[in-house]
Structure formats: C-alpha cells, structure tokens
C-alpha positions as CSV (number, residue, x, y, z in Angstrom):
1,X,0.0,0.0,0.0
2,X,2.5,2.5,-0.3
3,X,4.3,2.1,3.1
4,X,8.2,1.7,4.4
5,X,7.4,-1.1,6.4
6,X,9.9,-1.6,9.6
7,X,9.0,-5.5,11.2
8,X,10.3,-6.6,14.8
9,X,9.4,-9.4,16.2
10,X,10.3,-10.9,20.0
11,X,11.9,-7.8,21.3
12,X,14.1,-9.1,24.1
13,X,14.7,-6.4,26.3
14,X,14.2,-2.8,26.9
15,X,17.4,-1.6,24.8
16,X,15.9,-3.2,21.9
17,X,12.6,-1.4,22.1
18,X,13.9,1.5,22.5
19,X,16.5,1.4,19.7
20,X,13.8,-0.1,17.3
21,X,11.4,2.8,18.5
22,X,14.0,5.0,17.6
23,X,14.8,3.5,14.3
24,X,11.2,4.0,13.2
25,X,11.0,8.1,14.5
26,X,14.2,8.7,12.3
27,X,11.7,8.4,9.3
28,X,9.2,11.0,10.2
29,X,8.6,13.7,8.9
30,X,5.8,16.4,8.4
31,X,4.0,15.2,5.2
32,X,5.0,11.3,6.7
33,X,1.8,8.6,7.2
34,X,2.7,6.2,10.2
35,X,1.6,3.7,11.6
36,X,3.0,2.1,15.2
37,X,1.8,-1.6,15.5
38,X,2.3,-3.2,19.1
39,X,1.0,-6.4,19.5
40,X,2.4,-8.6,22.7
41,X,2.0,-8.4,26.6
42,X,1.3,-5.3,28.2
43,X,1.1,-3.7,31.8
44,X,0.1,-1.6,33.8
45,X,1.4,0.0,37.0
46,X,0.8,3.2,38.8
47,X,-1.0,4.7,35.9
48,X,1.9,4.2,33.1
49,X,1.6,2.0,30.4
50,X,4.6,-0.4,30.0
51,X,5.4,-2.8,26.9
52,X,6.9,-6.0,28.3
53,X,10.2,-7.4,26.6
54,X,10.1,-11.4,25.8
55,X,13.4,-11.6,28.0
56,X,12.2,-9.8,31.3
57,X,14.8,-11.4,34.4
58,X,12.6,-13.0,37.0
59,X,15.6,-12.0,40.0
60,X,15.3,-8.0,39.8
61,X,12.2,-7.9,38.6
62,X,10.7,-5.7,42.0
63,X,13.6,-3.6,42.0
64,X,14.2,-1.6,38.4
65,X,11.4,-3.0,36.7
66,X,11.3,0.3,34.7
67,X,14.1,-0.7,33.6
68,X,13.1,-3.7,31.9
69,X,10.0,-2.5,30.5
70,X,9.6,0.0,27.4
71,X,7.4,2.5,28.9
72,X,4.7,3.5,26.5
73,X,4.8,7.4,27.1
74,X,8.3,7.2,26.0
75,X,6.7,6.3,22.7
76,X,4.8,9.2,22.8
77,X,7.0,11.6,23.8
78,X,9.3,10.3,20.7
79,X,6.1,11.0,18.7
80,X,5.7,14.4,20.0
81,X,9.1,15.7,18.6
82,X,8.8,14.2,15.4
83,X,5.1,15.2,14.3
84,X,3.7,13.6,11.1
85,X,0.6,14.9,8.5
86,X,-1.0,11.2,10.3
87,X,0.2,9.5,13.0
88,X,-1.8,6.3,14.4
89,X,-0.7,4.2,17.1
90,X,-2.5,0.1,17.2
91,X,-1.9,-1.8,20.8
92,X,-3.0,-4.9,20.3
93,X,-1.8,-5.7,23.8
94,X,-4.1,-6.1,26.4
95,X,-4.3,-10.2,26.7
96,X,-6.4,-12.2,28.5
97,X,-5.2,-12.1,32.6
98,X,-1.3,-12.2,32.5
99,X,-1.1,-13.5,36.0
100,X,-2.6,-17.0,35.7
101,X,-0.5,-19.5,36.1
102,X,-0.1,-21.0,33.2
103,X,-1.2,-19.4,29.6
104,X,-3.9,-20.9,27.9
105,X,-2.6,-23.3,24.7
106,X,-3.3,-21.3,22.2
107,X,-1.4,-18.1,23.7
108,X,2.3,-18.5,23.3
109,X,3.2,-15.3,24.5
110,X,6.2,-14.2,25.5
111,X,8.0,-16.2,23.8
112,X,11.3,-17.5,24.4
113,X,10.5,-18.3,28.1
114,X,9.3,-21.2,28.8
115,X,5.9,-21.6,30.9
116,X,7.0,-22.3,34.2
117,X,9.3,-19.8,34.4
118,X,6.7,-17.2,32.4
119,X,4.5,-17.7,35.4
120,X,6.9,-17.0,37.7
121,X,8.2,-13.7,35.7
122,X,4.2,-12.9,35.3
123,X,3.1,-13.4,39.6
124,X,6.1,-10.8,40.2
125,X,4.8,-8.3,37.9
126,X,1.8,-8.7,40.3
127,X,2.7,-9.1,43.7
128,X,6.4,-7.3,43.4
129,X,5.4,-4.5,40.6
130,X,1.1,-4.4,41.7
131,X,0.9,-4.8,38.3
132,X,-2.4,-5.3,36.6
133,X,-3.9,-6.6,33.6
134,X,-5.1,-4.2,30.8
135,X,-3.0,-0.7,29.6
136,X,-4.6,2.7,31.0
137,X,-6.4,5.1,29.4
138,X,-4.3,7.3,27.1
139,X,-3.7,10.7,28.1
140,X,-0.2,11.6,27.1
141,X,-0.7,10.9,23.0
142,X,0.8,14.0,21.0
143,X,-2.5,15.9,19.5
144,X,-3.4,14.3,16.3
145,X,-2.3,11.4,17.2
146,X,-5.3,7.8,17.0
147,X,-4.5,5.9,19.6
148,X,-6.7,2.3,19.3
149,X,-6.6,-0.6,22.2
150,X,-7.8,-3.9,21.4
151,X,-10.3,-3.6,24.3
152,X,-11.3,-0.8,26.7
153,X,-8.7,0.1,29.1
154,X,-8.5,-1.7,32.4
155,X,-10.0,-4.5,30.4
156,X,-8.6,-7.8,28.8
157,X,-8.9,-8.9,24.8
158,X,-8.4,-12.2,23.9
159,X,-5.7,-13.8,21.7
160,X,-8.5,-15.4,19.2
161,X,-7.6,-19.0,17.3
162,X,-5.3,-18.9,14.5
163,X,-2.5,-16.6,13.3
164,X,-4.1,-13.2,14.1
165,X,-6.5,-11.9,17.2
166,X,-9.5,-10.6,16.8
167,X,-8.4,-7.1,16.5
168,X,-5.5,-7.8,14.0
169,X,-7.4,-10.1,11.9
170,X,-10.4,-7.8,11.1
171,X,-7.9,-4.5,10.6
172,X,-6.4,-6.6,7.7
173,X,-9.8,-7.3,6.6
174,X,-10.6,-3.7,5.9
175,X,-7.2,-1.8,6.0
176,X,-7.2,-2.5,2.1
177,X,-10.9,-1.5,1.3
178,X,-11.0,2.0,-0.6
179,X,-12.6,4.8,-0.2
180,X,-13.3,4.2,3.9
181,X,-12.0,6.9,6.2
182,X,-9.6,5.3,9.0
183,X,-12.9,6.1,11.4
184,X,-14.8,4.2,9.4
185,X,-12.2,1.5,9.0
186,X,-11.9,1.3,13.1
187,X,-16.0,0.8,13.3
188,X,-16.0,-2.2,10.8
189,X,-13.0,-3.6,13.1
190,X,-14.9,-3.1,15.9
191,X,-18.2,-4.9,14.8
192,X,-15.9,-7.6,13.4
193,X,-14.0,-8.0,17.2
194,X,-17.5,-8.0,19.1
195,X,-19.6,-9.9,16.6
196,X,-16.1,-12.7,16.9
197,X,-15.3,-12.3,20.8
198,X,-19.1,-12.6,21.3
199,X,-19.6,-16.0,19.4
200,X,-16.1,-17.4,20.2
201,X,-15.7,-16.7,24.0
202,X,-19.3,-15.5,25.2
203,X,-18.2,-12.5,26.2
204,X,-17.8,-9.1,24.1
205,X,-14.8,-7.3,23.4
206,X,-15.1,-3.8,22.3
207,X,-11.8,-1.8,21.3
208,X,-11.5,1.3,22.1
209,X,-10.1,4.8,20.7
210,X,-8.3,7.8,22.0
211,X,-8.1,10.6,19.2
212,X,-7.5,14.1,18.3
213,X,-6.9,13.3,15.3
214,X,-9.2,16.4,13.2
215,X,-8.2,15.6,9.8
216,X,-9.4,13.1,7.0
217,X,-7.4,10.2,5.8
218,X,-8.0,6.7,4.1
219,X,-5.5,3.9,3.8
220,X,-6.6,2.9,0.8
221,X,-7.1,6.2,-0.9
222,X,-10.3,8.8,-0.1
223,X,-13.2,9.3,-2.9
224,X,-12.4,12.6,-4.8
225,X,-15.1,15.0,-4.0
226,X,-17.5,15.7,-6.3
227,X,-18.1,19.1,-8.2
228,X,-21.6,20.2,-9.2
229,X,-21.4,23.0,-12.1
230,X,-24.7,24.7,-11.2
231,X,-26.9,25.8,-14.4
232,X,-29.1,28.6,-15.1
C-alpha cells in the first residue's frame, strides 16, 4: 500500500525497544503517514503504560522493573518531537489475565521463556510491581495522534484461534478497502471484534479509541469529492 514497512518481532529487552522505537521516529517527517503496530504483553502500573520485553529477568524484577519495560509514554514523547501529517498508534496488547499461572494453549506469549518460568516472571509483575492486567487510558498521545486498544482500558482482549487476534485479523480485513476513512475502517473492526469475541468466547470485546486526530485520511485512498457546475 504505499508504506516503508519496519518489522520486529520478540523484542528481548528494553534496549531493543527502545532502539527499534527510535529507528522507526528517524523516518518522520511532516507530510510522513505512520503507523505504530504493538501487538504482545502489556502492563500496567501506577497509571503508566509499559510494553513487556520477551526476555524480562525474574531476579530483579521488583527492584528496576522500569528498567526492563519500554514505557509506552516514551513512545509518545518520541512522537511528540517528530510530528507527522497522520500518525496512528494500534496496541494490540491487552491479553487475557497475564497473571494466571499458566497461559492458555493457544497463547504462546512471550516467547522464548518457557511456561514455568513465564509464570513465575508474570506473579512478580503482580505481587512485586502491583501490576495489573489491561494498559490505562491514554492521556499523554501527541495531538493528532489515533490511539486504538484492542479492548477498553482496564480490560482484557483475547488472543482469538489462528494466526491473528481478533483485533488484528479484522484490521487486515478492511485496511485494504478504498474509499473508507480510518474512522470508518476502526467501526467495521470493531463490529468484526464484538460480533467474533461474542460467538467465540461469550463475552464481548469492544476496542477502544483515543483521538484528536481532526483531519481526513484513508489507507486505501479517499473518494475525490465531487463538483456540481450549477446551471441557469
């Protein structure tokens, strides 16, 4: 579609998020379209949003765990410098309860530890961090920024079956559809996720978004307006 497309996957640590964060804010620019695409575990703790590295240590986790985690506002305030003609930020990152203790099957996250020692890594996030499950309403995007959760903040989204979550799976099923303004695009998503979540798992998820975004835009291209030449 048009798009420089920069793809990370299993992000280790904090250095690594922040040096791939960086990479991507090097390429805006005023007239610049961007997209920021999260999709993983999630936190968070007094009021800040953190992004949680596949390779969090388990030993120091209640001492610097700032230190381990990418803190979202960081994102933003990286954002906030760099200011783009559209700027849209996607967390699909609010997962079913982090702190059971032991994942679901069909949820491999954070990948690269195995599941005893994820549930170990995930009841110290609770107990050692207070920690909770769901990100916290977004207050700190730069104005004009989208901001979309999977789910309402405070709340969980599920991972889905298959490749894709719910949320991920129905933005690729519209993001190519032309002629739909991104509003538009998000409320098809969002029917998508509740008419799914509601069928699949008896319980409705509803994503949710933070914008001040005032201008018009449409992945796939907007419908030229239309001129009338009136007649006498």
């Amino acid at each position: 579609m048009g798009f420089t497309t920069l793809c990370y996957t299993n992000l280790r640590n904090r250095d690594d998020f922040a040096a791939r964060v960086q990479e991507f804010v090097d390429q805006l620019g005023p007239d610049t379209t961007s997209v920021f695409y999260y999709s993983g575990h999630a936190v968070q703790v007094g009021n800040e949003n953190y992004l949680v590295p596949t390779e969090t240590q388990v030993a120091s986790l209640h001492q610097d765990f700032t230190q381990q985690f990418y803190r979202l506002n960081e994102l933003f305030d990286k954002l906030n410098g760099r200011p783009a003609a559209f700027q849209m930020v996607v967390l699909d990152a609010c997962r079913t309860d982090p702190f059971a203790d032991a994942p679901l099957p069909s949820t491999p996250a954070m990948s690269g530890v195995n599941t005893a020692s994820r549930a170990v890594v995930l009841k110290s996030l609770r107990v050692d961090a207070n920690a909770t499950y769901g990100l916290q309403r977004i207050n700190h995007a730069p104005v004009g920024t989208l901001v979309l959760y999977a789910t309402a903040s405070g709340d969980a989204a599920f991972d889905g079956i298959g490749r894709n979550g719910p949320l991920t799976k129905h933005f690729l099923a519209h993001l190519e559809s032309p002629g739909i303004s991104v509003e538009e695009l998000i409320k098809r998503v969002t029917r998508g996720v509740q008419s799914d979540t509601s069928k699949g798992f008896g319980k409705q998820q509803t994503p949710f978004v933070y914008s001040s975004f005032t201008g018009n835009f449409c992945f796939a291209g907007c419908p030229q307006p239309m001129f009338v030449t009136p007649t006498n």
